[in-house]
Structure formats: C-alpha cells, structure tokens
C-alpha positions in Angstrom: 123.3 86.6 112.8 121.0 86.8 116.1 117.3 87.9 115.4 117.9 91.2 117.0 121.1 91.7 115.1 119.7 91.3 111.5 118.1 93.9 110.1 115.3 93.0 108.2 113.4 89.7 111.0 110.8 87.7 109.6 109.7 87.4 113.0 106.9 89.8 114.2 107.3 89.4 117.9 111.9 90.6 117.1 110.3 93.8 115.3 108.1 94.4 117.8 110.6 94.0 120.7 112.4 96.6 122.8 116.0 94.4 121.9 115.5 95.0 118.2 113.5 98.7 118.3 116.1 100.9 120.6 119.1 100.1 118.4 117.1 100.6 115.3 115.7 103.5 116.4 119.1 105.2 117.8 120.7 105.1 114.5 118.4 107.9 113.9 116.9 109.2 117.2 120.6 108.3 119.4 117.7 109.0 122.8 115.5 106.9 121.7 115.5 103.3 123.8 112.3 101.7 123.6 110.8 99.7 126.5 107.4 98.3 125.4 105.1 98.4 122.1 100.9 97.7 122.0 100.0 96.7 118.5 97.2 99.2 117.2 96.0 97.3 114.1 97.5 94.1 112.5 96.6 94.0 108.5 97.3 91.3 106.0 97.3 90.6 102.7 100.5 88.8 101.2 102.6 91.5 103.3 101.4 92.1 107.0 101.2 95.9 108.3 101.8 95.9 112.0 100.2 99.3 113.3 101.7 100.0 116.4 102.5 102.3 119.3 105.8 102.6 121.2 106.5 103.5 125.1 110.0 105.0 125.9 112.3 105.5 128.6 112.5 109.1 128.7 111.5 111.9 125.9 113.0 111.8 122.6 111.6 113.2 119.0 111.3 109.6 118.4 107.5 108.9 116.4 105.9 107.3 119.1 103.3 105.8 116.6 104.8 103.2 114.1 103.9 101.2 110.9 105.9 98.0 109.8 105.3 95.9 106.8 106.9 92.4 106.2 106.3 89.4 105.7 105.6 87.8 108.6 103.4 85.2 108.0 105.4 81.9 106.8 102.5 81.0 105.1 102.6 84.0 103.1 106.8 84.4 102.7 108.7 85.9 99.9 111.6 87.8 98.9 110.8 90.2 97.4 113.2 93.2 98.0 112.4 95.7 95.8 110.3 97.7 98.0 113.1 97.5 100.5 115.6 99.0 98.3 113.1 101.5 97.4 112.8 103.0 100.8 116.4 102.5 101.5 118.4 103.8 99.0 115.8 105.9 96.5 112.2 107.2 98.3 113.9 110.4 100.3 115.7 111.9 97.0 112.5 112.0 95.0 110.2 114.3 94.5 107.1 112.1 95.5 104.9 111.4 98.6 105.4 108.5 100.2 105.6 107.6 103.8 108.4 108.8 106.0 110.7 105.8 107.0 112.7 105.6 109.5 114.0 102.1 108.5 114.6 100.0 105.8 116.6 96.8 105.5 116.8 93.9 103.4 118.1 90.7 104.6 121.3 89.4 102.4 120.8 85.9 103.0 117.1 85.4 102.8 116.0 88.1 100.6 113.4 89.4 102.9 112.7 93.4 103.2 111.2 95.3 106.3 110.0 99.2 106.0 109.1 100.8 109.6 107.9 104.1 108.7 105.5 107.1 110.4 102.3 105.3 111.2 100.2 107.8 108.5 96.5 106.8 110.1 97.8 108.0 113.6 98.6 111.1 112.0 95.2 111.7 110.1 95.9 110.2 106.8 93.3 108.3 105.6 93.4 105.1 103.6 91.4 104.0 100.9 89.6 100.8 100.0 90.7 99.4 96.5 87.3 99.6 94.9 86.7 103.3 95.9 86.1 104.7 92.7 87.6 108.4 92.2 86.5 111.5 90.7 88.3 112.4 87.5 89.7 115.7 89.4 91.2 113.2 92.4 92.7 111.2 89.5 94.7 114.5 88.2 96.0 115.0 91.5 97.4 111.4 91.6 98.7 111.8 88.0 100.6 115.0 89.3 102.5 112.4 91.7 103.3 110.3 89.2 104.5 112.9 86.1 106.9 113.9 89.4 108.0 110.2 89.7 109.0 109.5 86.0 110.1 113.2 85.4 112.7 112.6 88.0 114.4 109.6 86.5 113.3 110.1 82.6 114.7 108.8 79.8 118.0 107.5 82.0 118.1 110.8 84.1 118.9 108.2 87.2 120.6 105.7 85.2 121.7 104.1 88.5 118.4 102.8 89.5 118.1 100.8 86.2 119.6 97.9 88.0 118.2 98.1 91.2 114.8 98.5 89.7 114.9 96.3 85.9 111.8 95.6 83.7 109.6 93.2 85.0 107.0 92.4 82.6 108.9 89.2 80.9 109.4 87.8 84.4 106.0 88.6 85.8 104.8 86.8 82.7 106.6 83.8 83.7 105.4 83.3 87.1 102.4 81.3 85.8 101.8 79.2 82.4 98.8 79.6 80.4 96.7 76.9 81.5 97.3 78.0 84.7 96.2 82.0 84.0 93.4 80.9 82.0 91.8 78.3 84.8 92.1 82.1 87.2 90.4 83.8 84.3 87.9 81.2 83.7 86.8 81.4 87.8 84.1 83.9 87.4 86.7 87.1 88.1 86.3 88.0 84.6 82.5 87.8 84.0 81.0 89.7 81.3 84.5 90.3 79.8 84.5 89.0 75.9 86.4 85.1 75.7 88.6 87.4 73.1 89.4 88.9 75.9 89.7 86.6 78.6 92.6 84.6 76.9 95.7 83.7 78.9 97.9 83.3 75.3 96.8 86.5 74.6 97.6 88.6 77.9 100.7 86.9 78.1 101.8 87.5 74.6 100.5 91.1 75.2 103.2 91.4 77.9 106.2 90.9 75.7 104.5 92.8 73.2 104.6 95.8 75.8 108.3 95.1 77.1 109.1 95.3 73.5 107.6 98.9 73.0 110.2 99.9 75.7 112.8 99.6 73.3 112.0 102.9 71.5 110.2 104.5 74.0 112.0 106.9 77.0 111.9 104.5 80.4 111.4 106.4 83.6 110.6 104.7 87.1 107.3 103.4 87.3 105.2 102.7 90.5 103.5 99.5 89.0 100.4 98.4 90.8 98.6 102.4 91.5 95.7 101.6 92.0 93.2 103.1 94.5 93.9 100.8 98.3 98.1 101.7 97.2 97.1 105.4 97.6 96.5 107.1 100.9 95.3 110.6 101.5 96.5 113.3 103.7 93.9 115.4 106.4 94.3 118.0 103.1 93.2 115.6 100.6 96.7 115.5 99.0 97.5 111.8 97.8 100.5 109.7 98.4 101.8 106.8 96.7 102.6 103.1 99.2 103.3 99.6 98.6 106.0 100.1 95.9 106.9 96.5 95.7 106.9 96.3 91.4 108.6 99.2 91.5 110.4 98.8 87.9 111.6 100.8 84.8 109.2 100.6 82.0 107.3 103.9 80.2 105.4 106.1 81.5 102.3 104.5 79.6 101.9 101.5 82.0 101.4 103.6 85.1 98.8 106.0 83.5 96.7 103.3 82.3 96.9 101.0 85.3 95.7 103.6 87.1 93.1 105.3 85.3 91.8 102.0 84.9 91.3 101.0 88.3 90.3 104.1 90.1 87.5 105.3 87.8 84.5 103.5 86.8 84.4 102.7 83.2 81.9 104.8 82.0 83.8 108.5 83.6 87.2 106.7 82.2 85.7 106.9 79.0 84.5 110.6 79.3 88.2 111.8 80.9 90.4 110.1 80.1 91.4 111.8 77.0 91.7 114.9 78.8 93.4 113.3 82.2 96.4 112.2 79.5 96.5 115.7 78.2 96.5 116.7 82.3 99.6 114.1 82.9 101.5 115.0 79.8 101.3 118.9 80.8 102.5 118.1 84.3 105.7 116.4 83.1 106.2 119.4 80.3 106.4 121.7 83.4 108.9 119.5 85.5 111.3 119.9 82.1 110.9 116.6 80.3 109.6 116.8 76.9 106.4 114.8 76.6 105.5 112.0 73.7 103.5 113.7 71.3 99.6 113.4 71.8 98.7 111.3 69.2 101.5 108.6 70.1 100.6 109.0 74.3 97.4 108.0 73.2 98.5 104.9 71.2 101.0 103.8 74.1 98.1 104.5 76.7 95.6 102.0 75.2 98.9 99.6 74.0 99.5 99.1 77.8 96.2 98.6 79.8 96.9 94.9 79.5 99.3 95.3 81.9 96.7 95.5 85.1 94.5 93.0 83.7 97.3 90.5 83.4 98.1 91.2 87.0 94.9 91.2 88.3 94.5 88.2 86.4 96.9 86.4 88.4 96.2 87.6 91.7 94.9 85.4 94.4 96.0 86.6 97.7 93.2 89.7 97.6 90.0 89.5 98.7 87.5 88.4 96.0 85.2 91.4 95.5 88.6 93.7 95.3 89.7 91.3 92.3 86.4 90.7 90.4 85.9 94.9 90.4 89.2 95.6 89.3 89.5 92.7 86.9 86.5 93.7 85.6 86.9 98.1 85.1 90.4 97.0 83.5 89.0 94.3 81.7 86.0 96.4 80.1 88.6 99.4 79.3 90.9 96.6 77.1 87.8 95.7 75.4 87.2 99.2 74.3 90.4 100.3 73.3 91.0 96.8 71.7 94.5 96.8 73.0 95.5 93.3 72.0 94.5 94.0 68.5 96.7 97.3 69.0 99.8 95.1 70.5 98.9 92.8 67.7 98.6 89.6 69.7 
C-alpha cells in the first residue's frame, strides 16, 4: 500500500500533504481538494496532536482548521487502535461530546490509528491543563457526560461494542512486573503517600480484585483515563470528553472515581463527593437505567479508586509535575477510603 493510499500514515509530512488530504477529505466534502496546509501548533506526549490549517482550491464546507492525532514520532510508536475504532465505528451514535471527526482509520497491518477531527481551539474551545483543579459544580457537569456514556450502552444495551472495546484492567496490569512498578513508585511520585500504600503487590492485586467485581456488577462503556487535560470546554463552559484511547467495558464505578479523584483537590473531594455520587446516579435514573443502590455505589466507588493510581503509577511519558499531582490527589483519596483493605488485597 503507497503512503497516500493507506489510511491511517505514521508519517506526519503524508497526513499533512495535499496527495493524502483531498481524497480523505472528498469522501466527505466530494469539493474539497486541498493544495497546501501550515501547522498551527504541534503537541506531544506519547500521541502527537498536529494543529493545523488547510488552503483549498476553490470554496467548499470543508473545516478549513484541522486537528490530527497519531503517532508520529517513532520514538514514541504504538498500536494502539482503540481510539481509532472509537471514532470510527462508535463516537457519532452516542449521546456524548466529543470532537467532530471527519476521519478515522486504523491501519490493518501495523495497528496504528489516526483521528482528524474539527480543530476545537480554532473554534473557541478551550483546553485544560491536567492539574487544573475543578469546582465541585464543573465536576457535576462532567459526571452528566459520563452517566450519558454508560446509560447508552448499560448492562449489555450495546452488546456489540463488548468486543471491540474488552476489559482492560488484567492486561494493563501486565504491562509491568512488580519490581518494576514499585522502583516508579519509589521515585519520589508518590511522596507523602503511606508505604501501605505505595505497594506495587498491592495495586496490582487490587486490579484483579476490581476486574473481578465486574462479574456481578452491570458493565457499560467507560472512558478510562477522565481526568482534567482529557476534557476540553466549549466558549459556553460545556465540557467534552477526548483522548479515548482505554476506552473499555468495566462499571460505572471506575470512571466516577478516576475522575473525581483527579480533578478536585483532596480536601473538596472529601466534602462532595458523597453528594456528586448521589448527582451521577440521578443523572443515569433519568436517562432510564436503574441505578446501584446508594449504599453499594458508595462501596464500588471507594473499591475502584485504585484504578488511577495504578495508572498513574506507571506512567512515564507525562510531564513530571502532571504525574506527581495526580499520583498524589489519587493516592491521598485511596488512603482515606482504605480501598485495598476494601478489595481485600
């Protein structure tokens, strides 16, 4: 397959040309034919974000103002096609804000994905940094998105995506050994978190422990890493949800927690969160699911917080202040809730 052929290139400068763009493009805009692009901003963290602006050859309703993620950077490569097929075959049918794509591929023979969609900054969304902490009444707008994201495919409602989109949390436990997590936790990310805490045997016998709670427990599609920089916010103040790539099936519980946990500081977690759960739970009662009783929400909402400090405990590819202040708000609200007592590990 030629570069401009395939549809998902690794290659920045084949995205970025007027070969690959116009035929791309046409497939939804047939006037569209492209004839140079000027990169706007270029930001990287294990995926590169290409900001960019496209000139064409006559008028079309064509966005002239593009975003594409990939992996572009072989340093940095990996398949990893969930988001891919998120965008491609699942984003437009559910009832959640994301941004608009225009193109989503996955590459058969490599595994790697590509997502052009609406450049949001051009159109005055705004993007936050991960350590922006959030009011409690920003967090029940987020918590809106996600009751509509795990209302829409509760409890087998979208049984089809169950393959696509499998439990993750016995292979993301895998992808490093203990001695390996605990050297990460041991590198100052976790300061003033207790050594019960901080124990890699633990955390990754806390994740089976979760994926085991699954077994009773309705599964829905779950978002997987909200936390505040995979959020972006509209000239309104509306949120949106990006970067969907460990988008999974698992309960409700380990969105809600992740993301509580990360967005407010500990000390207004522990004043709202009681009440944000109540907030979330209502939500999904009024898109026609019938919620967990309170008292068990609670229990599965403290069982899973482990979660996001297991995956901020193996994160590396992040600037450091982003991981230490996350690591550390998830770590503290762990501690409190003694959740690895509650999983019994």
């Amino acid at each position: 397959m030629s570069t401009t052929n395939n549809p998902a290139p690794a290659d920045e400068a084949v995205v970025l040309s007027p070969d690959w763009l116009t035929p791309t493009l046409s497939r939804r805009y047939p006037d569209a034919v492209a004839t140079r692009t000027h990169i706007v901003e270029r930001l990287e963290t294990v995926a590169t974000k290409l900001r960019f602006r496209v000139d064409y050859a006559q008028h079309t309703d064509a966005p002239a103002a593009l975003c594409a993620k990939g992996y572009f950077n072989p340093a940095r490569s990996r398949t990893t096609r969930a988001e891919g097929d998120f965008y491609r075959l699942v984003a437009q049918d559910l009832p959640v804000r994301t941004p608009q794509c225009v193109h989503a591929a996955v590459d058969d023979d490599t595994g790697h994905a590509l997502i052009l969609m609406h450049d949001l900054v051009a159109a005055g969304a705004r993007f936050l940094d991960p350590t922006t902490t959030y009011s409690a009444e920003r967090a029940a707008a987020t918590l809106d998105q996600l009751a509509a994201l795990h209302a829409a495919s509760w409890d087998g409602k979208r049984h089809e995506l169950s393959a696509l989109f499998p439990p993750r949390l016995v292979r993301l436990s895998g992808h490093l050994s203990a001695e390996q997590l605990q050297a990460l936790l041991d590198d100052g990310r976790a300061q003033g978190i207790s050594q019960g805490v901080r124990r890699a045997d633990r955390l990754i016998a806390a994740m089976a422990a979760m994926d085991r709670l699954r077994v009773a427990e309705p599964v829905c599609l779950v978002h997987g890493d909200l936390h505040t920089g995979n959020i972006y916010e509209l000239p309104d103040g509306r949120p949106g949800l990006i970067d969907w790539q460990v988008v999974q099936h698992g309960v409700w519980a380990l969105d809600v927690a992740y993301h509580l946990a990360t967005v407010l500081d500990p000390d207004e977690l522990a004043r709202h969160e009681r009440a944000l759960l109540d907030h979330y739970l209502d939500r999904l009662a009024n898109r026609g699911v019938t919620p967990p009783d309170r008292n068990r929400a609670w229990s599965l909402y403290r069982a899973y917080l482990p979660y996001g400090l297991f995956m901020w405990g193996i994160t590396r590819a992040v600037d450091r202040p982003v991981i230490e202040d996350l690591t550390g708000r998830l770590g503290r609200a762990v501690e409190r809730h003694r959740s690895l007592d509650l999983l019994t590990v």
